[in-house]
C-alpha positions in Angstrom: 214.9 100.2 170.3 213.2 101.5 173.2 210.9 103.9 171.1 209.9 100.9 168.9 209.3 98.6 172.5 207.0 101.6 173.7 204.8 103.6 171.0 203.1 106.3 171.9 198.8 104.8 172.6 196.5 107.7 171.0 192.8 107.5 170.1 192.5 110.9 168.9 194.5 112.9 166.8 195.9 116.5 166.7 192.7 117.4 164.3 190.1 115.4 166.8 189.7 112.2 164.3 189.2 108.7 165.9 192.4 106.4 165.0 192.0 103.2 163.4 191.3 101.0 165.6 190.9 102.9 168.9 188.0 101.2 170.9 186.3 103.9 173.5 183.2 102.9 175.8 182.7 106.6 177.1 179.1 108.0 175.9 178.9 111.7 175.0 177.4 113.0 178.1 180.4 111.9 180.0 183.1 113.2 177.6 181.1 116.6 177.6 181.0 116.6 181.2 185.0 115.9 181.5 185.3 118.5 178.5 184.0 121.3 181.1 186.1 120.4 183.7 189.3 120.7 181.4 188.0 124.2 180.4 187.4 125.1 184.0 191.1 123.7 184.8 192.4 126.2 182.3 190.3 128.9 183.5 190.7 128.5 186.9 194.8 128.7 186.4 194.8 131.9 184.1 192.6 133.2 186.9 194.8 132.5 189.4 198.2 133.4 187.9 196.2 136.6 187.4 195.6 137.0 191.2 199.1 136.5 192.4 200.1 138.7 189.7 198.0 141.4 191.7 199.3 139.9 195.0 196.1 138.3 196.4 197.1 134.6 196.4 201.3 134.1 197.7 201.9 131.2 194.9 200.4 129.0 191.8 201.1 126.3 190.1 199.2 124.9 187.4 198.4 122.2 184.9 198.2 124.6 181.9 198.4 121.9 178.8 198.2 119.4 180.7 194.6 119.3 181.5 193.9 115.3 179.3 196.4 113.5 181.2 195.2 115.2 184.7 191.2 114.9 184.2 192.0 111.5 181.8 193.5 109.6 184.5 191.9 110.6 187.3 188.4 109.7 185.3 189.8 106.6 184.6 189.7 105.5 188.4 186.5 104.1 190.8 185.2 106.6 193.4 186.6 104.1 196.3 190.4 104.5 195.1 192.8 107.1 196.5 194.9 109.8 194.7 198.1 110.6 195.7 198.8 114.0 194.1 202.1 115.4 193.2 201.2 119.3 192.4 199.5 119.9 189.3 196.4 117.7 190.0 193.8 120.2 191.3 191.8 119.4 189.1 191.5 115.2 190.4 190.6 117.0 193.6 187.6 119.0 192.1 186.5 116.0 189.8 186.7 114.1 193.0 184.4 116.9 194.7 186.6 119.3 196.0 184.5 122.6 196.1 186.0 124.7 194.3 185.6 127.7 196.9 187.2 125.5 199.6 190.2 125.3 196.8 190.5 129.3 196.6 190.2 129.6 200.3 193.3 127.0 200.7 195.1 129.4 198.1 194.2 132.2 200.2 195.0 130.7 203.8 191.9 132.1 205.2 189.4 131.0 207.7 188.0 128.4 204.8 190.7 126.3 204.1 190.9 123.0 205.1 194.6 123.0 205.6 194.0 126.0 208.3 197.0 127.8 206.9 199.7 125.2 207.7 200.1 124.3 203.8 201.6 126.9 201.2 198.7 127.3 198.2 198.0 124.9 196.0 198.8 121.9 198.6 195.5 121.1 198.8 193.6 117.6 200.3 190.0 116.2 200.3 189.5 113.4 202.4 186.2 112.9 201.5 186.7 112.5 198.1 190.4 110.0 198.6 192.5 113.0 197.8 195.6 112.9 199.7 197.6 115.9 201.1 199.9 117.2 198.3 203.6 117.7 199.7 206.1 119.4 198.0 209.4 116.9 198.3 209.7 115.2 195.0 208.1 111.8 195.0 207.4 111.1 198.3 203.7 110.6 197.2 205.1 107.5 195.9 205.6 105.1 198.6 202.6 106.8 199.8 200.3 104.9 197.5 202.2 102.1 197.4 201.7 101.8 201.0 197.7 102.4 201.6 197.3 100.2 198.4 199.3 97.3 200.1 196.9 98.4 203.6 193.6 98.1 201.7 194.7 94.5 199.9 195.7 93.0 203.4 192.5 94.3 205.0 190.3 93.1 201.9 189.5 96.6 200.2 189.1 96.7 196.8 190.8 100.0 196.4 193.3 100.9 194.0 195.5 103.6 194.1 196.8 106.4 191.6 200.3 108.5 192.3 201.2 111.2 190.1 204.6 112.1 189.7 206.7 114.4 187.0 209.5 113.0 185.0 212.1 114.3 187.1 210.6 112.8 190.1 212.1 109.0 188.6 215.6 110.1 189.1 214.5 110.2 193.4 214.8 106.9 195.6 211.2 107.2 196.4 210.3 106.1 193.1 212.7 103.5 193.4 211.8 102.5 196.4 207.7 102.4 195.5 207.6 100.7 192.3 210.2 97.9 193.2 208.3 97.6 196.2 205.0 97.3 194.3 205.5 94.8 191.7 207.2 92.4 193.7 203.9 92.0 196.0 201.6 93.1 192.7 199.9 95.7 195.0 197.4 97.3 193.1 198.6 100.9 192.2 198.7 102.7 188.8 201.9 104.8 188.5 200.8 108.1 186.0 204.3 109.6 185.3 203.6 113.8 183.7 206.5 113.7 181.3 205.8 117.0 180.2 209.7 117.5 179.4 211.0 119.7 182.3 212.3 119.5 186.0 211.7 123.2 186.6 214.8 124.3 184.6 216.5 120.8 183.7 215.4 118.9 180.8 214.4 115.2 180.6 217.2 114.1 178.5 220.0 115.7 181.1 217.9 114.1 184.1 217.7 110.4 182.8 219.7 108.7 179.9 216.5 106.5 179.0 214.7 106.7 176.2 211.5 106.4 177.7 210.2 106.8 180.9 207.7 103.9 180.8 210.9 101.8 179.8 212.2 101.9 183.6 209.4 99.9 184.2 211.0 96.6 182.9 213.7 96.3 185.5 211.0 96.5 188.1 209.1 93.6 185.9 205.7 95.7 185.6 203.7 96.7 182.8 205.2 99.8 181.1 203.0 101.8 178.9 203.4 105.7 177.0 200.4 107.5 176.2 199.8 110.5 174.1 199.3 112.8 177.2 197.4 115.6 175.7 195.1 112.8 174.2 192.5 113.0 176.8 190.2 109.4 175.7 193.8 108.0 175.2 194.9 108.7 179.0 191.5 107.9 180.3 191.2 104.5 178.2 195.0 103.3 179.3 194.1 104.2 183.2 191.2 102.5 182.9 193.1 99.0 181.7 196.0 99.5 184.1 193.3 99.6 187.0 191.7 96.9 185.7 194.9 94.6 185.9 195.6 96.5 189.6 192.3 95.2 190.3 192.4 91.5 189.2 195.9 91.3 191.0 197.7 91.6 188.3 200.3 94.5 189.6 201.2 97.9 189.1 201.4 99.3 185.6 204.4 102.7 184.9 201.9 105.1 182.4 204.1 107.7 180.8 201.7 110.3 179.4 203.9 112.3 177.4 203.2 115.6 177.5 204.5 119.6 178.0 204.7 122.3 180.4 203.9 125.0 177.9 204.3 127.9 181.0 206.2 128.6 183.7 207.1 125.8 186.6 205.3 127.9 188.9 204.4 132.0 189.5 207.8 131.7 190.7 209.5 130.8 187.9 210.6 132.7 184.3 211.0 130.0 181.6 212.5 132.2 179.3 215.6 132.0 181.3 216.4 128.7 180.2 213.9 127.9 177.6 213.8 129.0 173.9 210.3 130.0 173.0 210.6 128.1 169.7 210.7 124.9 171.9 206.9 125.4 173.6 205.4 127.0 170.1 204.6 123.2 168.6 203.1 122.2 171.9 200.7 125.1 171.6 199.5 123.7 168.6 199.1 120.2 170.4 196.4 121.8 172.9 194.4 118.8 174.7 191.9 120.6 174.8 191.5 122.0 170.9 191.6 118.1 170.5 188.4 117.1 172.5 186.4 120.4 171.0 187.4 119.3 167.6 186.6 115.7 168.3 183.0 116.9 169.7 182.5 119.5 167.4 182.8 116.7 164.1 180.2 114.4 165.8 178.0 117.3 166.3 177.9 117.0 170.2 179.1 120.5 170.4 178.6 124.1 168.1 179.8 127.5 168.7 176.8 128.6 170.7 177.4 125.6 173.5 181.0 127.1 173.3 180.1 130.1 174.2 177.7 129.5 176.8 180.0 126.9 178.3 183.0 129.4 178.6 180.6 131.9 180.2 179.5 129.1 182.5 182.8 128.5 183.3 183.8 131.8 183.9 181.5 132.9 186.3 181.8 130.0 188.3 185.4 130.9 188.9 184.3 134.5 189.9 181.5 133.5 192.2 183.6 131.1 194.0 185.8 133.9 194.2 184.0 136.5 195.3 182.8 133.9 198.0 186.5 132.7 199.3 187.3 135.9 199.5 184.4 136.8 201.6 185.9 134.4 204.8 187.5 136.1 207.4 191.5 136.8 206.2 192.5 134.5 209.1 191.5 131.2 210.1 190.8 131.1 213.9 193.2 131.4 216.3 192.5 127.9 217.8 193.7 126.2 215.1 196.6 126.4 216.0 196.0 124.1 218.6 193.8 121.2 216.7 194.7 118.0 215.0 198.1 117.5 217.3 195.9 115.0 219.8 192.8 113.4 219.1 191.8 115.3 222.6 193.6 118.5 223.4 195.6 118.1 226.1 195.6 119.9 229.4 198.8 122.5 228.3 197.3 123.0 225.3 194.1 124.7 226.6 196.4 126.3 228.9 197.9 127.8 225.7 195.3 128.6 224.3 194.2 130.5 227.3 197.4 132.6 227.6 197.3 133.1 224.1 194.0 135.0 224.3 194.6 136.8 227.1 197.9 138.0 225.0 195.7 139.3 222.0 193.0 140.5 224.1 195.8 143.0 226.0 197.7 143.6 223.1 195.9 147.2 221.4 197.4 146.0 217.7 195.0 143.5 218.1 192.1 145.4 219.0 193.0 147.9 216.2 194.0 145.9 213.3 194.5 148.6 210.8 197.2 149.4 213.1 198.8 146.3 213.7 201.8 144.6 212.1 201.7 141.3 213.4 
């Protein structure tokens, strides 16, 4: 019944042809434009698997085949709202501006990231662009949103927010807790669910006896929508109309974008273990982003040569920002340690501080690095 209740929205299908009846207001410069960043995306996580493969980042985790529902949705918000990230949206954070050296210096913990080494890798945040902190604990991004969405309506904002969260993370009281919360005061959030059919090792159907994800939405009495999550106008035309009913006061909306984790859960993790490959080979042919090239390529808004040169493009750009992260000092500087706790440091912290560098100074591991095994 459910299935019936809650078809799957698509605008483009697997060979990049407009379905009947699919109305899109995005003009061709745009779509290019969000074409390259999904190519960048899957660059920029083969690179970095690559590099913590060789040992020069700790930890990745990416959004490999995922790229249309992460750069769909987050296109489909206004520059004023905030993101609340789960873990695969890097690329939100570089749409929203995020440079992407100040990303690869947050992987590397060195004197360029923002996060000044207190965050593991990919836990980026960009306040300047309404990217919050990513946090590791399942859903708590959740009430996150639903609480700065609820701040901005009493104070008169216009801002709307947009949490990201995997399947698994409906099975946690925060997303409990956040969407009940939301639709009975219609705060102005748009829930983006990733069902891309694993909890690391645990499968949707043995971590929730629904049929659908976007179902759960009824008992909360929101909108409820799936979405063909490796349909990248699809995802960015459904956002669009759940912010515009967040906007008007209409409530929250639960988007499913139903999609798959084609690799690993992390660097950390071995799907084979638990996985069949047989599973993950018809995915593969479902690429989001064979869709949009196929779907430019037939309107003639994109040949083999612009292929080319945007891959190359792409590719150095990853490089140079590498070769620039990796350029910062390995460390960021030692009084970090000491900032963000007060807005003015307090008296025993600069006394801290002080002992601290008269510690380093006296200590010769310091003053002989090579040597030192601190």
């Amino acid at each position: 019944r459910f299935l019936e209740e809650f078809p799957i929205y698509r605008a483009v299908d697997e060979e990049g042809r407009l379905v009947a009846g699919a109305e899109l207001e995005l003009g061709e410069a745009e779509l290019l434009g969000l074409y390259r960043w999904m190519v960048l995306g899957r660059a920029l996580d083969e690179r970095m698997v690559t590099l913590q493969r060789q040992g020069r980042i700790g930890f990745y985790i990416g959004s490999i085949g995922e790229e249309a529902t992460v750069f769909g949705s987050a296109a489909g918000m206004e520059t004023g709202d905030w993101i609340f990230p789960s873990y695969r949206e890097h690329g939100a954070a570089l749409l929203r501006g995020l440079p992407l050296v100040t990303f690869l210096c947050d992987l590397l913990g060195n004197a360029g990231d923002l996060m000044k080494g207190r965050q593991m890798p990919c836990h980026e945040a960009w306040r300047p662009g309404r990217y919050a902190s990513i946090s590791s604990p399942i859903a708590t991004e959740i009430p996150h949103a639903v609480g700065a969405a609820w701040a901005a309506r009493l104070k008169g904002d216009e801002m709307v927010s947009l949490a990201y969260f995997g399947e698994g993370a409906t099975s946690a009281h925060d997303f409990h807790t956040g969407l009940n919360f939301a639709a009975v005061r219609k705060i102005p959030v748009v829930f983006v669910c990733r069902n891309n059919g694993w909890a690391i090792s645990v499968p949707a159907e043995k971590q929730t006896a629904a049929a659908t994800i976007a179902q759960k939405a009824i008992a909360y009495g929101m909108r409820g929508e799936r979405v063909d999550g490796n349909d990248l106008l699809a995802v960015l035309d459904a956002t669009r109309r759940a912010r515009a009913r967040a906007a008007a006061g209409e409530g929250p909306t639960l988007l499913e974008c139903v999609t798959y984790r084609v690799e690993g859960h992390s660097t950390s993790d071995d799907p084979r273990v638990y996985r069949p490959a047989e599973l993950v080979e018809p995915w593969k042919k479902k690429d989001p982003i064979v869709r949009v090239r196929r779907y430019l390529t037939a309107r003639g808004a994109l040949d083999d040569a612009a292929e080319a040169a945007l891959r190359d493009e792409v590719r150095e750009a990853v490089q140079h920002a590498l070769r620039d992260a990796e350029a910062f000092p390995p460390k960021p500087p030692i009084e970090t340690l000491f900032e963000d706790v007060y807005a003015q440091p307090l008296r025993q912290q600069k006394e801290q501080l002080e002992e601290l560098e008269a510690a380093m100074a006296a200590d010769p591991r310091v003053a002989n690095p090579r040597h030192s095994d601190a």
